[in-house]
Each structure stands twice: as structure tokens, then as C-alpha cells.
Short mmCIF file of the C-alpha atoms (twelve columns), coordinates in Angstrom:
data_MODEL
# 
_entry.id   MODEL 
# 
loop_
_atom_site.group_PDB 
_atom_site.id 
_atom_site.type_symbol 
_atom_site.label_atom_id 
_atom_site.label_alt_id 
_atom_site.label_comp_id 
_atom_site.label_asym_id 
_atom_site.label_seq_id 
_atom_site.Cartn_x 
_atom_site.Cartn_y 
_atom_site.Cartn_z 
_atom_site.pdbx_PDB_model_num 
ATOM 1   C CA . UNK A 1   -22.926 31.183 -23.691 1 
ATOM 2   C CA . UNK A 2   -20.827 33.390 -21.629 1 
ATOM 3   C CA . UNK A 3   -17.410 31.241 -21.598 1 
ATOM 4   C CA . UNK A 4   -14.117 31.539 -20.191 1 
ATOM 5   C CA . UNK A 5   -11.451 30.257 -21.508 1 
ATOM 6   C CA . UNK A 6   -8.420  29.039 -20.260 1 
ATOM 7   C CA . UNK A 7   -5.647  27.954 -22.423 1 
ATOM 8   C CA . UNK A 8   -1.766  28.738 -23.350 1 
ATOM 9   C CA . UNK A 9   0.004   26.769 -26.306 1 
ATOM 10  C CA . UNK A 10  -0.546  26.725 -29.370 1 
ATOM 11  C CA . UNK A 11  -2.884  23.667 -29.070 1 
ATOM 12  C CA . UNK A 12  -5.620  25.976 -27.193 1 
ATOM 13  C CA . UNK A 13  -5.372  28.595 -29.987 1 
ATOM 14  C CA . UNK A 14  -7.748  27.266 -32.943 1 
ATOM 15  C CA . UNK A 15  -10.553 26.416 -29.943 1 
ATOM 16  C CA . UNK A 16  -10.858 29.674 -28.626 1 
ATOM 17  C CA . UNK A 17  -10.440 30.396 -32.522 1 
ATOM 18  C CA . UNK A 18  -13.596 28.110 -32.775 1 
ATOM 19  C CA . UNK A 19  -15.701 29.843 -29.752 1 
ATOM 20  C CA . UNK A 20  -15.074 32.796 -31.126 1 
ATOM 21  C CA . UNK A 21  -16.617 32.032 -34.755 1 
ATOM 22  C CA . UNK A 22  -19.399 29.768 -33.158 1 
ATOM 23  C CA . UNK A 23  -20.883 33.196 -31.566 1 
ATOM 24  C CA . UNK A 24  -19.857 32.696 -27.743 1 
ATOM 25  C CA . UNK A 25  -19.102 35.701 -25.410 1 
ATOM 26  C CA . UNK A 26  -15.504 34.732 -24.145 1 
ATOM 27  C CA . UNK A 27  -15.879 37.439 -21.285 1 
ATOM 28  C CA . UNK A 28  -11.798 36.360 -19.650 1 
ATOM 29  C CA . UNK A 29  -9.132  34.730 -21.284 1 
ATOM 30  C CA . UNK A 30  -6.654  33.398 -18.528 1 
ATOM 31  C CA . UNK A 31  -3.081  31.930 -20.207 1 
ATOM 32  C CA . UNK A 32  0.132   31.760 -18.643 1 
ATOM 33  C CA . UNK A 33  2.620   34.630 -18.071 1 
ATOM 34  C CA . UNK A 34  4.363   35.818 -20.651 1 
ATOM 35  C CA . UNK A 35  7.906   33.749 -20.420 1 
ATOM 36  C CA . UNK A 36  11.213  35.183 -21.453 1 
ATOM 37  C CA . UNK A 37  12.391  33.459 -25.112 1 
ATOM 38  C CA . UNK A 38  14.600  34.190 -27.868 1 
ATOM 39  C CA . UNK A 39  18.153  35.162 -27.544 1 
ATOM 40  C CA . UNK A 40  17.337  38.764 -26.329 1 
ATOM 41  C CA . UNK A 41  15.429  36.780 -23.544 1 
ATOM 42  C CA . UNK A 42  12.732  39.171 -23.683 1 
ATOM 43  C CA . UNK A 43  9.319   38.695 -22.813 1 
ATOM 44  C CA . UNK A 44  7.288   36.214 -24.974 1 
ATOM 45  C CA . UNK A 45  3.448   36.516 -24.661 1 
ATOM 46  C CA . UNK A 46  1.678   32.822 -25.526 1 
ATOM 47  C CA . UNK A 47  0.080   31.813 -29.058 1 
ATOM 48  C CA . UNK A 48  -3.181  32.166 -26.678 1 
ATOM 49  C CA . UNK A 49  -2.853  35.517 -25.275 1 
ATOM 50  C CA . UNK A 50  -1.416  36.942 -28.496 1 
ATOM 51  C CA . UNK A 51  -4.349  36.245 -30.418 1 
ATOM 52  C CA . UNK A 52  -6.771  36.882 -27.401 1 
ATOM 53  C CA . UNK A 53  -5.248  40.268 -27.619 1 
ATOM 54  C CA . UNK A 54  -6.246  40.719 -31.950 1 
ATOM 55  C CA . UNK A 55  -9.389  40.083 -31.217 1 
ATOM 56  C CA . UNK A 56  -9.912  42.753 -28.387 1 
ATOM 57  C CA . UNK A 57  -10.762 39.952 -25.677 1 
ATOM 58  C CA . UNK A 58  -9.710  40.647 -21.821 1 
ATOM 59  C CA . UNK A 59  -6.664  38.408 -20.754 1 
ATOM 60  C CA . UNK A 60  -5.902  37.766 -17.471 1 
ATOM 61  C CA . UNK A 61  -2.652  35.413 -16.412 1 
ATOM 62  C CA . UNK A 62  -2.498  34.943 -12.824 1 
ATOM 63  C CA . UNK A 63  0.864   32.882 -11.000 1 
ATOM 64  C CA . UNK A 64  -2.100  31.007 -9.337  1 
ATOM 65  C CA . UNK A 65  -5.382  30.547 -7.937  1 
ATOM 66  C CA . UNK A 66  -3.819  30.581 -4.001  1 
ATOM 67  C CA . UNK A 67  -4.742  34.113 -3.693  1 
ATOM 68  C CA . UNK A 68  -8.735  34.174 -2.863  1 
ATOM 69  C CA . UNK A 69  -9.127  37.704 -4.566  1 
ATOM 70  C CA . UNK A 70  -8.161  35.635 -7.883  1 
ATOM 71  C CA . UNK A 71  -10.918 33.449 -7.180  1 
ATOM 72  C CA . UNK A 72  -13.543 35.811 -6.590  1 
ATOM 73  C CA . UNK A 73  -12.554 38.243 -9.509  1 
ATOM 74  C CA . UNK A 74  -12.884 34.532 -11.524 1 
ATOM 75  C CA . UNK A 75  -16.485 34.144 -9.656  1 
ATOM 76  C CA . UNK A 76  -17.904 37.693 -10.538 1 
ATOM 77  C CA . UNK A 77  -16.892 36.529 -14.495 1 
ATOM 78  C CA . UNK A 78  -20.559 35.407 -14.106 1 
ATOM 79  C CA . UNK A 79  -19.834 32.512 -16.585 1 
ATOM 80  C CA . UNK A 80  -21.738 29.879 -17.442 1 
ATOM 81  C CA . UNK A 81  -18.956 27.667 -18.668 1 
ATOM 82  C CA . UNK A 82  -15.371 27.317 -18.566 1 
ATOM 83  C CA . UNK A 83  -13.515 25.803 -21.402 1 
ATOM 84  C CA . UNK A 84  -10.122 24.621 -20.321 1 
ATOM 85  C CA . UNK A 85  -7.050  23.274 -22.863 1 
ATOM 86  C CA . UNK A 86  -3.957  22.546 -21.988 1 
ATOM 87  C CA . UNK A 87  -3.913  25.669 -19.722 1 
ATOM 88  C CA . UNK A 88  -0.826  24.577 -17.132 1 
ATOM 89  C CA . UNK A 89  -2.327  25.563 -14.256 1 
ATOM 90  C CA . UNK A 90  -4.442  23.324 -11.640 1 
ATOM 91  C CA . UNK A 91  -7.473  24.624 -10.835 1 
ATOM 92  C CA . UNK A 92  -9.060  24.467 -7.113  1 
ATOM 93  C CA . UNK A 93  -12.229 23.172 -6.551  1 
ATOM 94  C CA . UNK A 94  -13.731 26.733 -5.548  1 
ATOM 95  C CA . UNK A 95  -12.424 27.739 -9.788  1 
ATOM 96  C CA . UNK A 96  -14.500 24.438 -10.900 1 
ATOM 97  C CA . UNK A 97  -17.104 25.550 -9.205  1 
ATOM 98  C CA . UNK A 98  -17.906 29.205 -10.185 1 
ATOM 99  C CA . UNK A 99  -19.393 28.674 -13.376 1 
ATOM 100 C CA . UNK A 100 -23.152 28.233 -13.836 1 
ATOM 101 C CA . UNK A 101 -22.290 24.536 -15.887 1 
ATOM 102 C CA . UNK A 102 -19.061 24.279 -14.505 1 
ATOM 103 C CA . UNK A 103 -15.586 23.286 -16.376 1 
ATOM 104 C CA . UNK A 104 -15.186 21.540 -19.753 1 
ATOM 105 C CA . UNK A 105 -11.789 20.275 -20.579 1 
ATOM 106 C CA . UNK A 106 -10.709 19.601 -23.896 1 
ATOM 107 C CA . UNK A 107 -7.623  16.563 -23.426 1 
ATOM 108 C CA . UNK A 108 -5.838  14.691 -26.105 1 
ATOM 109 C CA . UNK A 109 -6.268  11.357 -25.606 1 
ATOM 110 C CA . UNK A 110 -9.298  8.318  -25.668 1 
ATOM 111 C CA . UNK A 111 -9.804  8.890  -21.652 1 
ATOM 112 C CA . UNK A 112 -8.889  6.769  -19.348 1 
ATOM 113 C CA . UNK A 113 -6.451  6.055  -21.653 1 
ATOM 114 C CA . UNK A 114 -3.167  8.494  -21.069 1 
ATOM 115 C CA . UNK A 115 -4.535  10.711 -18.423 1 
ATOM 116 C CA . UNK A 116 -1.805  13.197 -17.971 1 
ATOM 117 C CA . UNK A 117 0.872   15.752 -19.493 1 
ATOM 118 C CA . UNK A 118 1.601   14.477 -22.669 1 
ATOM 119 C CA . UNK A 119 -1.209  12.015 -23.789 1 
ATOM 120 C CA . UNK A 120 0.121   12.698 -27.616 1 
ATOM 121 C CA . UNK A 121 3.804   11.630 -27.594 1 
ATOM 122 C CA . UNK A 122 3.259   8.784  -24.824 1 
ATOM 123 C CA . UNK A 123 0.512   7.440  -27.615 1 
ATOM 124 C CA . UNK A 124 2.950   7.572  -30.427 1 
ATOM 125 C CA . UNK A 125 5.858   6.067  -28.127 1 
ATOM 126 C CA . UNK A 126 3.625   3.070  -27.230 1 
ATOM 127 C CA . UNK A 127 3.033   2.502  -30.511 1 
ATOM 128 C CA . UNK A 128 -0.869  2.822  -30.125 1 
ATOM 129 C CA . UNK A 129 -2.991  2.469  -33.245 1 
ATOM 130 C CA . UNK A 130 -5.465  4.949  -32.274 1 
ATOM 131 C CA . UNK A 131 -6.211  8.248  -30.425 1 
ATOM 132 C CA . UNK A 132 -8.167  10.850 -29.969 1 
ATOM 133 C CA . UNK A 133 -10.209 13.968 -27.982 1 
ATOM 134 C CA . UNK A 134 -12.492 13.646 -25.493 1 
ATOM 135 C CA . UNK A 135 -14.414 16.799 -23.672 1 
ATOM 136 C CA . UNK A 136 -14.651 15.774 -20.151 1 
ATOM 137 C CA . UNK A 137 -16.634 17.562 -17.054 1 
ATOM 138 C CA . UNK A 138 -13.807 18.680 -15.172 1 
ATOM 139 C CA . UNK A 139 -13.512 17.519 -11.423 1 
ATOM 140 C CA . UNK A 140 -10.585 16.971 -8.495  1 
ATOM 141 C CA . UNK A 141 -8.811  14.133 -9.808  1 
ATOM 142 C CA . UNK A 142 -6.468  14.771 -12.998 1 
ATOM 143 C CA . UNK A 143 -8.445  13.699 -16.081 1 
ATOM 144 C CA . UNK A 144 -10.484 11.350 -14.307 1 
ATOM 145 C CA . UNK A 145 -13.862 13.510 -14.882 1 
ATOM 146 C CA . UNK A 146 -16.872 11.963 -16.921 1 
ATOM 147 C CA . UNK A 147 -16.516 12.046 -20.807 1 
ATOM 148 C CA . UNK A 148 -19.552 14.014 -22.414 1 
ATOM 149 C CA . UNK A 149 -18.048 13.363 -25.902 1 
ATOM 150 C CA . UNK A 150 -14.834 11.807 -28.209 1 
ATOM 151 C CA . UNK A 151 -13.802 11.339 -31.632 1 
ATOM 152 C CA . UNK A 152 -11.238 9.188  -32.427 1 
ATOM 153 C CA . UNK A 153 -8.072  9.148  -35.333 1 
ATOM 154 C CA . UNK A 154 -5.467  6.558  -36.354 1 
ATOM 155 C CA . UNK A 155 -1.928  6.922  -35.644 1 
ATOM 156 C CA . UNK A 156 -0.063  6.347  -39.066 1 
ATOM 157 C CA . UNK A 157 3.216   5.427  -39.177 1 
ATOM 158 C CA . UNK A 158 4.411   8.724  -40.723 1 
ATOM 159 C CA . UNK A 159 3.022   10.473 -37.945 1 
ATOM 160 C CA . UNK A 160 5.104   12.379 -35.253 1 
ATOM 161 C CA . UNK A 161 3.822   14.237 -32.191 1 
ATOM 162 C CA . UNK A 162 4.012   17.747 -34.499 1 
ATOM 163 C CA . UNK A 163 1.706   16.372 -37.237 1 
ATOM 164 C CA . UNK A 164 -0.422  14.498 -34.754 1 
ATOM 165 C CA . UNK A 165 -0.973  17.501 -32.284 1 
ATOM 166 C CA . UNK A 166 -1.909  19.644 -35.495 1 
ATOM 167 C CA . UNK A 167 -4.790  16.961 -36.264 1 
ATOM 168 C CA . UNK A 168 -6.087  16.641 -32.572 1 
ATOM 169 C CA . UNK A 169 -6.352  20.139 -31.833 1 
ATOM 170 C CA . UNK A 170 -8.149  21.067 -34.606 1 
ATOM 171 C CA . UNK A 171 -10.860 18.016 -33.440 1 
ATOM 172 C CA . UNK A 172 -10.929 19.573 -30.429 1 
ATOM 173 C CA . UNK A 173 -11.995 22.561 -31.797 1 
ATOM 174 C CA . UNK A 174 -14.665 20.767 -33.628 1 
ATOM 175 C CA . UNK A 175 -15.930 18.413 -30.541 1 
ATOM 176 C CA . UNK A 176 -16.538 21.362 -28.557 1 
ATOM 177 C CA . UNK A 177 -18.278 23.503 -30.172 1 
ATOM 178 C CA . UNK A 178 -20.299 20.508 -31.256 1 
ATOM 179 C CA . UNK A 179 -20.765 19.588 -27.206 1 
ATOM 180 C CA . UNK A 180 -21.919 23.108 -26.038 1 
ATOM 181 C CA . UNK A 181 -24.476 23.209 -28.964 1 
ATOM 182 C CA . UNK A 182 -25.906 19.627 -27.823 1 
ATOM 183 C CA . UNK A 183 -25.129 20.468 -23.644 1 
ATOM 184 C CA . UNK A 184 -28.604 19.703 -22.255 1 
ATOM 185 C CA . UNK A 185 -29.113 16.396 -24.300 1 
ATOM 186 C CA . UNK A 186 -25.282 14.602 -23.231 1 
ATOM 187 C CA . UNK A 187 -25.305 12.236 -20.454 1 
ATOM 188 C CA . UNK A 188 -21.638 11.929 -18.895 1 
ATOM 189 C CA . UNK A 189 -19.988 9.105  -18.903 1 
ATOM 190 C CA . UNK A 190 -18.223 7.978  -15.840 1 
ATOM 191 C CA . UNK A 191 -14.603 6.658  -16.416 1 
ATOM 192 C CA . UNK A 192 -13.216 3.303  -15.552 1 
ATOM 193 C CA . UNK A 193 -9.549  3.223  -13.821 1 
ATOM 194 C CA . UNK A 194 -9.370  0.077  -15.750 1 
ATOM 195 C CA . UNK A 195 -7.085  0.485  -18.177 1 
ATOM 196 C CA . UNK A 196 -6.383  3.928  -17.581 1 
ATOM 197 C CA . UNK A 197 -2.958  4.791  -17.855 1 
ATOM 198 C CA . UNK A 198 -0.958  7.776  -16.829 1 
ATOM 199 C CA . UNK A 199 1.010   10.428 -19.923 1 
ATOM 200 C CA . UNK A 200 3.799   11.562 -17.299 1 
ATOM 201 C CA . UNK A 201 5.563   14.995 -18.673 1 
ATOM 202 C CA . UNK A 202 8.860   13.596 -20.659 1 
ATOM 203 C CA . UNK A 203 11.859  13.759 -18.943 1 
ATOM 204 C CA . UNK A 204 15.144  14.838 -21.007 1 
ATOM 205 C CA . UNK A 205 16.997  11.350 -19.834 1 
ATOM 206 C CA . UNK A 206 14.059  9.285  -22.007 1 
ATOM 207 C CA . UNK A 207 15.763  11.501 -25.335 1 
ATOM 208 C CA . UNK A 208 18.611  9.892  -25.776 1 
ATOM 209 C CA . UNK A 209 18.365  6.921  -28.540 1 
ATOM 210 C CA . UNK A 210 19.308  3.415  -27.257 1 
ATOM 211 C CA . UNK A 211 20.419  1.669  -30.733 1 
ATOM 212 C CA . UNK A 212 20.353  -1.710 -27.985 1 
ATOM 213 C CA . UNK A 213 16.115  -1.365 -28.740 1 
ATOM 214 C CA . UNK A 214 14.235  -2.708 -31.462 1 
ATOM 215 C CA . UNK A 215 14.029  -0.948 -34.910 1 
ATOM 216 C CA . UNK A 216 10.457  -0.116 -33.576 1 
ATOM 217 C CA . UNK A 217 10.883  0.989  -30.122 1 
ATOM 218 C CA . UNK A 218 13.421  3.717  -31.366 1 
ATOM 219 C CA . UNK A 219 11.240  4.826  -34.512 1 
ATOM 220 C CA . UNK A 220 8.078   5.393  -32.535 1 
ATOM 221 C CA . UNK A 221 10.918  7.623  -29.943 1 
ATOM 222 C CA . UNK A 222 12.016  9.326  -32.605 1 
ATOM 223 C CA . UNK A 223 8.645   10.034 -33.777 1 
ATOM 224 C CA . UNK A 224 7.092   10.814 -30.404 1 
ATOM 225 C CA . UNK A 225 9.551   13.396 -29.324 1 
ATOM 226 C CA . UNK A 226 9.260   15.622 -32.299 1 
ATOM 227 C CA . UNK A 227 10.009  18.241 -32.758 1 
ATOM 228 C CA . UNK A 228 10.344  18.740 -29.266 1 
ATOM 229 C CA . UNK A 229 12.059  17.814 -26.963 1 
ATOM 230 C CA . UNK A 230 13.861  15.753 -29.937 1 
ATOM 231 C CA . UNK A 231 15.422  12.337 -29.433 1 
ATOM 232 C CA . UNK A 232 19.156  12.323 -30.234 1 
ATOM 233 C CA . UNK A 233 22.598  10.599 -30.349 1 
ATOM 234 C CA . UNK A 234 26.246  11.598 -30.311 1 
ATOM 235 C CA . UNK A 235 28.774  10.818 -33.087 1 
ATOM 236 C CA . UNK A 236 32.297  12.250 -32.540 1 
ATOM 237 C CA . UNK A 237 31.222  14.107 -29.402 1 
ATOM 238 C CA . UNK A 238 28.371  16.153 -31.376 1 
ATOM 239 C CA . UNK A 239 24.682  16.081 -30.606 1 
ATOM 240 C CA . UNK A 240 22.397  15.108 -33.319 1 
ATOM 241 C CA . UNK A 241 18.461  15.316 -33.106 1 
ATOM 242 C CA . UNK A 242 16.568  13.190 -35.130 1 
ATOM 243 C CA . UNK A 243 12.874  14.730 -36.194 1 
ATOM 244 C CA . UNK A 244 12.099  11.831 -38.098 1 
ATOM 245 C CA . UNK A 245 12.639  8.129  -38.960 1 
ATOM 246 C CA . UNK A 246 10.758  4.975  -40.611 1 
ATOM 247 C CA . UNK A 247 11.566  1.041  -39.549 1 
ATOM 248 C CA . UNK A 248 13.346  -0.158 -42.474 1 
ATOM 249 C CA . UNK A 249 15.323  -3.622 -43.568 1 
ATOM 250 C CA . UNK A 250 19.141  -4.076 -42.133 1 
ATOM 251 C CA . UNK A 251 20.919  -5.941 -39.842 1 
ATOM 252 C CA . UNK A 252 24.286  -5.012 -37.730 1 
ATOM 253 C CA . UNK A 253 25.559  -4.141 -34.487 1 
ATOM 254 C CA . UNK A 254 23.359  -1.893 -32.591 1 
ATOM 255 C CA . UNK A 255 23.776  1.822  -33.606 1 
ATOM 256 C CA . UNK A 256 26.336  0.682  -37.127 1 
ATOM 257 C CA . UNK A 257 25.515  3.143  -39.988 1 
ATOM 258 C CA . UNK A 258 24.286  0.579  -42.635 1 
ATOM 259 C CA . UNK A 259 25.146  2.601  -45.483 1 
ATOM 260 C CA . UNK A 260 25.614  5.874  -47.294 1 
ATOM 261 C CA . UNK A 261 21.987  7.246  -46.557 1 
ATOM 262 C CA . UNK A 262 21.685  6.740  -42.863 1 
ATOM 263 C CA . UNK A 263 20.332  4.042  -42.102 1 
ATOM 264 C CA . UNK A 264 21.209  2.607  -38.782 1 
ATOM 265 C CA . UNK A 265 21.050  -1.008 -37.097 1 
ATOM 266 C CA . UNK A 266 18.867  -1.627 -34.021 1 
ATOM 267 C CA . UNK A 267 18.900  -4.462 -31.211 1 
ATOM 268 C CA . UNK A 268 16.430  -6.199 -34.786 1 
ATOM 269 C CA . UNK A 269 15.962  -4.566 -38.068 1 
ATOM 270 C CA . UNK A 270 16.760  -0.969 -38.726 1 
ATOM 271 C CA . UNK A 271 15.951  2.857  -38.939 1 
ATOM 272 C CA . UNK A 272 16.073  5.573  -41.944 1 
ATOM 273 C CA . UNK A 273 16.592  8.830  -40.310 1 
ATOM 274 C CA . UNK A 274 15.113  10.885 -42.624 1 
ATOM 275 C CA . UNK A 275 15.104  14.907 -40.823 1 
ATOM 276 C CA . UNK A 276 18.410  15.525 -38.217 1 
ATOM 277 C CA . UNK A 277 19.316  18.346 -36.558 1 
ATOM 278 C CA . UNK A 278 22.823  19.311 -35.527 1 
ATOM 279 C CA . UNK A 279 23.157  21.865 -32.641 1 
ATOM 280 C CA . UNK A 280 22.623  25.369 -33.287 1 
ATOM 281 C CA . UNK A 281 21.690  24.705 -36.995 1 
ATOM 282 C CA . UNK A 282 18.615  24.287 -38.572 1 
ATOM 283 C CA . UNK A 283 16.827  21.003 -38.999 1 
ATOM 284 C CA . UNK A 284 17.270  19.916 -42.248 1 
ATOM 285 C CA . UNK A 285 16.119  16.416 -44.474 1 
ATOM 286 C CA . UNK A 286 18.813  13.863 -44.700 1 
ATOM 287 C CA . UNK A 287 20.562  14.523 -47.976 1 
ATOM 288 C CA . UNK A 288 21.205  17.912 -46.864 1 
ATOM 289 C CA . UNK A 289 22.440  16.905 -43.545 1 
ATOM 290 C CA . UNK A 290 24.961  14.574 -44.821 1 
ATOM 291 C CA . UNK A 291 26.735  17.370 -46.877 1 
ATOM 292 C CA . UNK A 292 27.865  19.278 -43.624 1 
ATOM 293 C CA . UNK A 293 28.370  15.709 -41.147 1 
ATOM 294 C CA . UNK A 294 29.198  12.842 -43.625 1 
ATOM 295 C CA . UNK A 295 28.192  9.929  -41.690 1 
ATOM 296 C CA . UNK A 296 29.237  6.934  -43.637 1 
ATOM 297 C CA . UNK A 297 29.220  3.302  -44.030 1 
ATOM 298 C CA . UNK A 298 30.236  1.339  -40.646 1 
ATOM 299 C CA . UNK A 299 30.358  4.650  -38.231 1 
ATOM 300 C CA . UNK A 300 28.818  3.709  -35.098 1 
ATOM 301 C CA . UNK A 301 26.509  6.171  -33.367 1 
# 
């Protein structure tokens, strides 16, 4: 097929790795600007564009689609599909439209279920058992378009949003190559609004730990928000991120270091912080951390 494809982070990057090595012309690659980053603040192209660019494909990365000579350079792609993951852009009706088969979008979650920004740490913050990918026909509403195909994956308790976005992108890679081989023969599947539930983009005010919660509640945080944005605490008027954590045994007043190792009391039970990260150092495991911040027996966090 002749495909665009529109994509930016690094979860786009082993799909249109997958198109590629399934034999598909990718005619346009669209991805966001290139953003300033690092401490030169220089220009950063994406993980999408970068590798667009090694493998001699033509990148485009429009502001947006208000300008109707965007639209009709998009139109005279002549495609006939558009594969869209977690681009960042919304697309009009008349970009929807242009391709022969229209758009597929490739979204993290078991749809209706976390429609939205950030389906993957919303799932691990609920404390959901299962997610997932779904390719979905791509219409107005924001992930409300008919499911041609999922495939589904538990949520373990070890997992955080890093490990878990690893697993689900590379499914998505999978599921649609697998759905543009099998096109003609899927029937769509409408979506209910029952049950569907909305993945809003996390705000930096949900990062900060609240020892008050269960031992739960602040693992599957912890969890959820890494590596980024990284939920955190202050001890002694310093910053700490926490990467990762497990629910463990303890009991003590909410946010009391239970012991040499970090282990910390929650509104029930307790949490072993296992990776921290003090600010403007390196994240490091919890034995090393200890050696620069000692935080011992009966500190409170």
C-alpha cells in the first residue's frame, strides 16, 4: 500500500520500523517539529523523523493542518492509507478524508477503555489487570472510531509505564501490519460509551506522593509515572523521584521510614522504593542512593 505515516515519539518508531520491513511505500512521514532539548537547547529532531531520515523517506512536520495548502499537498500524497501513532496533532476531517481507505490509528489501550493522552500510565495508576492495542478507523470524536482489531497483555505488578510502553508498542507494530494484510476481510466494530473512560494528559500536581494513601494507591503512582514525569517527595527540602516501588509489609505513621532500606508507611501497609532519583543526578537503585542521602529509621518524608 502507499501509506503515510504520522507519528513522533519513540512509541511510533518500531511501526513505521514494521511498515517499512512489511514492504509498504511510506510516500510522507509527518512528525512534530524538531523541539529545542539538552542543555545547549539546540534543536532536537524526534525518534520518528530521525530514523525517517536513515532510511531516505520524505518528512514533512507542519505547526498544523489550518493552512489549506497543507491539506492539499497531504491530498496529492495519493495514499491509500494513513497510519497514525501517537502523532500530537489533531487531524481535520478534510486530513481523514484524503486517503483512498482513510486513517488507521494505532492507540494504547482496550478501547473504550482510556480514550485519551495517556491510556498507559492512567491503566497502571488504576491498578487495571489488563491492557492492550487496538487499531481503530479513525473519525471526529477522540478515540471513539470503530475497532478493526486488539490484542490484549497483563499488567504485572513489576510493571511501570517505561516497561509497559516498550511491550505495547512493539504489539502495535505487530497488529498493524497484521490488519492491513487482512483489510478487506475486518468488519469494524462500533464502540460503546459504556464504560469508556477518558486517559487525561498528567498534570505535574498528581506527582507528588501522598504517604495519607494506601500502600497500593501510591505503588501503582509510583509505577505509572515512570520514568516520566516521576512521582516524588521532599525530605529536608530536597526533591526525590521515585522510578520504582513494590507494596510491602509495615505499619506506621503515614510517610515514617520503616527501616534502614527504605521502606516507607502508607495510610495501610507499606512501600519499598527500590530506584530514586535526586535532582540533577542520575537515577540510581536504592542501595546506591542511600550512600549519598542516608535516609534512616523514623525520618518522615
Amino acid at each position: 500500500m502507499r501509506i503515510v505515516f504520522m507519528g513522533t515519539p519513540d512509541f511510533s518508531v518500531p511501526v513505521l520500523k514494521a511498515l517499512v520491513s512489511a514492504g509498504h511505500e511510506v510516500v510522507a512521514v509527518y512528525c512534530q517539529p524538531p523541539r529545542p532539548a539538552g542543555r545547549g537547547n539546540k534543536k532536537r529532531p524526534s525518534k520518528v523523523q530521525s530514523l525517517a531520515e536513515s532510511l531516505n523517506l520524505h518528512v514533512r512536520h507542519p505547526l498544523n493542518f489550518q493552512d489549506p495548502a497543507e491539506i492539499k499537498s497531504f491530498a496529492e500524497l495519493n495514499a491509500d492509507i494513513a497510519v497514525v501513532v501517537a502523532y500530537g496533532l489533531i487531524l481535520p476531517q478534510a486530513i481523514l478524508d484524503a486517503p483512498k481507505l482513510g486513517c488507521l490509528n494505532i492507540h494504547a489501550s482496550l478501547l473504550p477503555r482510556w480514550r485519551g493522552a495517556a491510556p498507559i500510565h492512567r491503566a497502571i495508576m488504576a491498578g487495571d489487570t489488563k491492557t492492550g492495542v487496538c487499531i481503530m478507523q479513525m473519525e471526529k470524536g477522540l478515540d471513539t472510531g470503530p475497532v478493526l482489531l486488539c490484542d490484549e497483555t497483563d499488567i504485572m505488578a513489576s510493571d511501570t509505564t517505561a516497561t509497559l510502553h516498550d511491550r505495547l508498542s512493539d504489539m502495535g507494530a505487530r497488529l498493524i501490519v497484521k490488519a492491513l494484510a487482512e483489510l478487506p476481510d475486518l468488519v469494524p466494530e462500533t464502540q460503546s460509551d459504556e464504560g469508556a473512560t477518558y486517559a487525561a494528559k498528567i498534570d505535574k500536581a498528581e506527582a507528588r506522593i501522598d504517604w495519607t494513601k494506601s500502600a497500593a494507591e501510591v505503588d501503582r503512582l509510583i509505577r505509572g509515572l515512570s520514568p516520566f514525569p516521576g512521582a516524588w517527595f521532599e525530605v529536608d527540602g530536597q526533591r526525590v523521584k521515585v522510578l520504582n516501588s513494590n507494596v510491602t509489609d509495615g505499619r506506621g505513621m503515614a510517610g515514617e521510614v520503616l527501616d534502614d532500606c527504605l521502606r516507607v508507611a502508607c495510610a495501610d501497609g507499606a512501600v519499598q522504593l527500590l530506584r530514586l532519583q535526586r535532582a540533577g543526578k542520575g537515577a540510581m537503585d536504592a542501595v546506591d542512593f542511600l550512600r549519598g542521602l542516608p535516609l534512616t529509621k523514623g525520618k518522615q518524608l
